[in-house]
C-alpha positions as a printed Julia matrix, in Angstrom:
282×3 Matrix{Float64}:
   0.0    0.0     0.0
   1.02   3.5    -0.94
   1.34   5.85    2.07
   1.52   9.75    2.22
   4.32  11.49    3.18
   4.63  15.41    4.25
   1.39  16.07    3.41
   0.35  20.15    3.83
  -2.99  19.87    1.25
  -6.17  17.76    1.14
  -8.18  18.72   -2.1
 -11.25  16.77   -2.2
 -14.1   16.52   -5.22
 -17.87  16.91   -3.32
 -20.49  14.89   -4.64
 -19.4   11.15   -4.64
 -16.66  12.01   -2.35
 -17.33  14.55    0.57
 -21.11  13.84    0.99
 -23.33  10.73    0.44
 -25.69  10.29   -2.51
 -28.63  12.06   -0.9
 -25.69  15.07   -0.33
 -25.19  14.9     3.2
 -21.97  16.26    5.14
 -21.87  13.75    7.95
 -20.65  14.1    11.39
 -17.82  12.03   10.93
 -16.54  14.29    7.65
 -17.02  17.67    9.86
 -15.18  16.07   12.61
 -12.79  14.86   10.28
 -12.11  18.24    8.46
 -11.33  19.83   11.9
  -8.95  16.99   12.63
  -7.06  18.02    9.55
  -7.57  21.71   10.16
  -5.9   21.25   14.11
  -2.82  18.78   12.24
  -2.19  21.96    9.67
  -3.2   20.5     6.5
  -5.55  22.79    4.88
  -8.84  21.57    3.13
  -9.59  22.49   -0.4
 -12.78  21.81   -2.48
 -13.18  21.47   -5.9
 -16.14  20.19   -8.07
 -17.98  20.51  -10.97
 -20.58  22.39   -9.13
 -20.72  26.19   -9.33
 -19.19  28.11   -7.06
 -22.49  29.1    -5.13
 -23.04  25.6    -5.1
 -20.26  25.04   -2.49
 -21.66  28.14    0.05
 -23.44  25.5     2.08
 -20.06  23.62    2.93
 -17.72  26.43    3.77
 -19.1   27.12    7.19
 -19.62  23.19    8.2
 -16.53  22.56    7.35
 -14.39  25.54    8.87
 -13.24  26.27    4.85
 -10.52  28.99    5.12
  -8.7   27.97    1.72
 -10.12  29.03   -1.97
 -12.75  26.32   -3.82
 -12.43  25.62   -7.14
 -15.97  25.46   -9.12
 -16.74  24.43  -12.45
 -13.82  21.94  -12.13
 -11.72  25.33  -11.68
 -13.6   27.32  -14.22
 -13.81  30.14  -11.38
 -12.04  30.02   -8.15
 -13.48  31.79   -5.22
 -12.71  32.89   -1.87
 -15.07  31.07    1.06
 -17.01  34.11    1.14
 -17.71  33.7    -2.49
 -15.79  36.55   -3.97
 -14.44  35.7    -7.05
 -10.4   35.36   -7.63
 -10.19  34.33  -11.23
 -12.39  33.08  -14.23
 -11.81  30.6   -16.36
 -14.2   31.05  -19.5
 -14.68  28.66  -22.66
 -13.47  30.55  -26.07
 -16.93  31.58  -27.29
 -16.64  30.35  -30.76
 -16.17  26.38  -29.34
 -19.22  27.08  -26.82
 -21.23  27.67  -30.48
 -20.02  24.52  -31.72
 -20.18  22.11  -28.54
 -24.14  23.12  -27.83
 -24.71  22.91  -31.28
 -23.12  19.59  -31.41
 -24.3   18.24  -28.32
 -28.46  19.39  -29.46
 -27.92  17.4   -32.56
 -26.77  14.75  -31.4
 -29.88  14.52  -29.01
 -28.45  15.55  -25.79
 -30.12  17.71  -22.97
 -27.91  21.27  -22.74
 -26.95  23.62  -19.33
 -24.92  26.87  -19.88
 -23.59  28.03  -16.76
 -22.08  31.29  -16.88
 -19.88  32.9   -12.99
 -23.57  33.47  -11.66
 -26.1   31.97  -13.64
 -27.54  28.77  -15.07
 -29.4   28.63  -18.0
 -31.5   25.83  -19.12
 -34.48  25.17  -21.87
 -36.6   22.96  -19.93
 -37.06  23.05  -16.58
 -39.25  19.72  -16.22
 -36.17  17.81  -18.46
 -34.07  14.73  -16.21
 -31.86  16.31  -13.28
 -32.63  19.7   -13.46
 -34.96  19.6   -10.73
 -32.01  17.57   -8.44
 -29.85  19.86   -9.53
 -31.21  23.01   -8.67
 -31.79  20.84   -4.62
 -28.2   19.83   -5.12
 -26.98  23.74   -5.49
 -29.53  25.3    -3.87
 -30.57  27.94   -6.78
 -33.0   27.76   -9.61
 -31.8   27.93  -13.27
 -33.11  30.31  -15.78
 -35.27  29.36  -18.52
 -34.36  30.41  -22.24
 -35.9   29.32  -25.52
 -32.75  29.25  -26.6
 -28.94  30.04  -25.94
 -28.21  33.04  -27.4
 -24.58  34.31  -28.45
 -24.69  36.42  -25.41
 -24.88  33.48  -22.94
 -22.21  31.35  -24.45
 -19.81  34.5   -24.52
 -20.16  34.17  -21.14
 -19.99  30.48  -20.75
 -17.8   28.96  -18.09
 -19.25  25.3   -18.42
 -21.13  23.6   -20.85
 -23.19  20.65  -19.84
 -24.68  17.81  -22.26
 -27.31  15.56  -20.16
 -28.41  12.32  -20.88
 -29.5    9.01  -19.26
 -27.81   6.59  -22.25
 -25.08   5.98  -21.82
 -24.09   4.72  -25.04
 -25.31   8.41  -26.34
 -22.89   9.88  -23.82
 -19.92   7.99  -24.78
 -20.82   8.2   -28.08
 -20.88  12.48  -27.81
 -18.03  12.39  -25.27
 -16.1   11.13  -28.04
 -17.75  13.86  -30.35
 -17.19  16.69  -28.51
 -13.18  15.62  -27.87
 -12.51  15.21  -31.62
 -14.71  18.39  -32.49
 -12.99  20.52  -29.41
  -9.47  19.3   -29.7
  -7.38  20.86  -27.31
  -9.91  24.36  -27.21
 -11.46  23.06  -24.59
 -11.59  20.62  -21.61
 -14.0   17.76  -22.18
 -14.76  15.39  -18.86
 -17.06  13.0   -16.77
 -18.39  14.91  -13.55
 -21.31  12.11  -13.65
 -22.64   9.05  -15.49
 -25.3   11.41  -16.9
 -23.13  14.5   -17.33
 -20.8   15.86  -20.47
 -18.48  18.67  -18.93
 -16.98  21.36  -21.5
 -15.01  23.78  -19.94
 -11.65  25.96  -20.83
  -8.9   23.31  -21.04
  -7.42  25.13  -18.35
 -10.31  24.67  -16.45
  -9.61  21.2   -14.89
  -8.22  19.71  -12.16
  -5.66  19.0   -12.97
  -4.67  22.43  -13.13
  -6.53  23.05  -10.16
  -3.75  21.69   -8.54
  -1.15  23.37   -9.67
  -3.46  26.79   -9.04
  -3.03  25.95   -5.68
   0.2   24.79   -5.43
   1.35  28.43   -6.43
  -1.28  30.24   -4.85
  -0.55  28.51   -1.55
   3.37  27.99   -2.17
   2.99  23.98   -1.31
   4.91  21.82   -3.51
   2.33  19.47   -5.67
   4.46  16.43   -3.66
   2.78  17.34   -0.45
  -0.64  17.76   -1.83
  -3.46  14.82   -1.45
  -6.21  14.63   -3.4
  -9.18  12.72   -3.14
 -12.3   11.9    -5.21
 -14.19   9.22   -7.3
 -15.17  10.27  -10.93
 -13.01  10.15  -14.43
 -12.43  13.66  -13.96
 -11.03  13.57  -10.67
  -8.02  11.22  -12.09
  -6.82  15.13  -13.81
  -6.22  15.57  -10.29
  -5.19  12.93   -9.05
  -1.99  12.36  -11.77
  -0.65  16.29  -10.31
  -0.77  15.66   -6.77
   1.8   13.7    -4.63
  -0.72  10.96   -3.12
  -3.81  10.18   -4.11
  -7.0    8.61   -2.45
  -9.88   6.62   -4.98
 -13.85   6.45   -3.15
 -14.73   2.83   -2.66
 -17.72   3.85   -4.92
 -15.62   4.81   -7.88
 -14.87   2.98  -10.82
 -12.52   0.22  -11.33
 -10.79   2.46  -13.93
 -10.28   5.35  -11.51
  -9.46   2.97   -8.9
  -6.48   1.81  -10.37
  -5.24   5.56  -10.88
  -5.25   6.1    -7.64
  -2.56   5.94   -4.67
  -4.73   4.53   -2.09
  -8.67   3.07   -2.05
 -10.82   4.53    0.71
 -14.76   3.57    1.62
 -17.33   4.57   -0.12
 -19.14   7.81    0.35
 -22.16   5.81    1.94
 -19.44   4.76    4.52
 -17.55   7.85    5.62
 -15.01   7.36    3.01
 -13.59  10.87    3.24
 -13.46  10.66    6.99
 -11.61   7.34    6.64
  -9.35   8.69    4.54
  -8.5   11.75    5.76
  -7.45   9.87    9.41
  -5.84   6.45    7.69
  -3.69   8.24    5.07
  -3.15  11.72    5.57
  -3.54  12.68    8.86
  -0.39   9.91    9.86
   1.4   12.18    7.21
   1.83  15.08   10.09
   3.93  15.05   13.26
   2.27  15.61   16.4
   3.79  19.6    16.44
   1.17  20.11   13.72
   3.98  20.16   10.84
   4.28  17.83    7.64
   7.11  15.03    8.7
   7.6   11.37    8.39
   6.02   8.83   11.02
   7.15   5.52   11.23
């Protein structure tokens, strides 16, 4: 087994890794997160959620360090102010929604504060909007001035044959103009290719002057391995994939079973000397 040495970061994904499937922050993750907090590793989010879809966690979870939304298409402060954007180049927003309509799929624009969808009674919006905890706003369609503003893109669809099928679209239309990625098995992610992360990582390695080697990242999804290939350890959810599993340092629980909690205490926290500072334990 892998084990983590000097560790000074935790980044962790949300859904699938920080809270269970019906999005609860348990006791055992809060307690965990100030466990980490008093060892001085700090606690970084980032998902595929929008920024203002994090709020809820910052205060549970004693969040001092920045979170990175839209799989780092804007990072924020935890009082939401906004520290940089990360937008898609407008002309590939045009072609990826007009791609992704063709070929049958559901579409989301998110822009840094709004969501814009053309259905509202179409699968997951209504679990979304519970999810983030704002409504989107209905358009009959996407308009040039939305996607100039897009920061993700989101194809939707419940076949996943038809996902596959326009993840491999979207990658061979996009080429390297834009970041193309699994947040769910339902969900098509186009964002800047800078906004991954991947380079969420290394955003915070500079930002935070911590070497990528002492940074730990954990999560469960195809676009958490981005992450996961920058940082110097890290941790797979028991209810990932076998694929992501095996790109992983270390295999936790699943998020059903306080896999973050589990985590954090097995591998990282073992990482710090008892003076609160990164070291080696036996």
């Amino acid at each position: 087994m892998s084990v983590a040495r000097d560790i000074r970061l935790l980044l962790s994904d949300v859904d699938g890794t920080l809270v269970t499937h019906d999005k609860i922050l348990t006791d055992a993750a809060r307690a965990a997160a100030r466990e980490l907090q008093a060892a001085g590793v700090g606690l970084a989010l980032t998902s595929s959620r929008p920024p203002l879809g994090m709020r809820m966690l910052v205060e549970p979870l004693g969040l001092r360090l920045p979170l990175a939304g839209f799989n780092g298409g804007v990072l924020v402060n935890p009082d939401m102010s906004v520290i940089e954007t990360r937008a898609i180049d407008p002309h590939a927003a045009e072609q990826i929604v007009d791609l992704l309509l063709r070929l049958g799929l559901d579409v989301w624009v998110y822009t840094k504060t709004d969501w814009y969808v053309r259905d509202p009674n179409t699968p997951h919006v209504a679990r979304e909007a519970w999810i983030v905890q704002f409504d989107p706003v209905m358009v009959a369609a996407f308009t040039t001035q939305h996607l100039a503003r897009a920061i993700k893109i989101v194809g939707v669809s419940d076949d996943p044959a038809l996902l596959a099928a326009s993840d491999k679209a979207a990658c061979d239309l996009l080429g390297d103009t834009a970041s193309v990625t699994r947040s769910a098995a339902y969900f098509l992610d186009v964002t800047n290719p800078l906004a991954n992360k991947g380079a969420v990582v290394a955003t915070l390695a500079k930002r935070l002057n911590i070497p990528p080697a002492q940074i730990a990242t954990i999560g469960d999804m195809p676009n958490d391995v981005l992450m996961f290939r920058q940082s110097g350890f890290s941790i797979a959810m028991g209810n990932a994939s076998d694929e992501v599993k095996a790109q992983a340092s270390a295999v936790t629980d699943s998020n059903e079973n306080d896999g973050f909690a589990n985590a954090a205490r097995k591998f990282i926290l073992p990482s710090v000397t008892p003076d609160g500072q990164p070291g080696r334990r036996p």
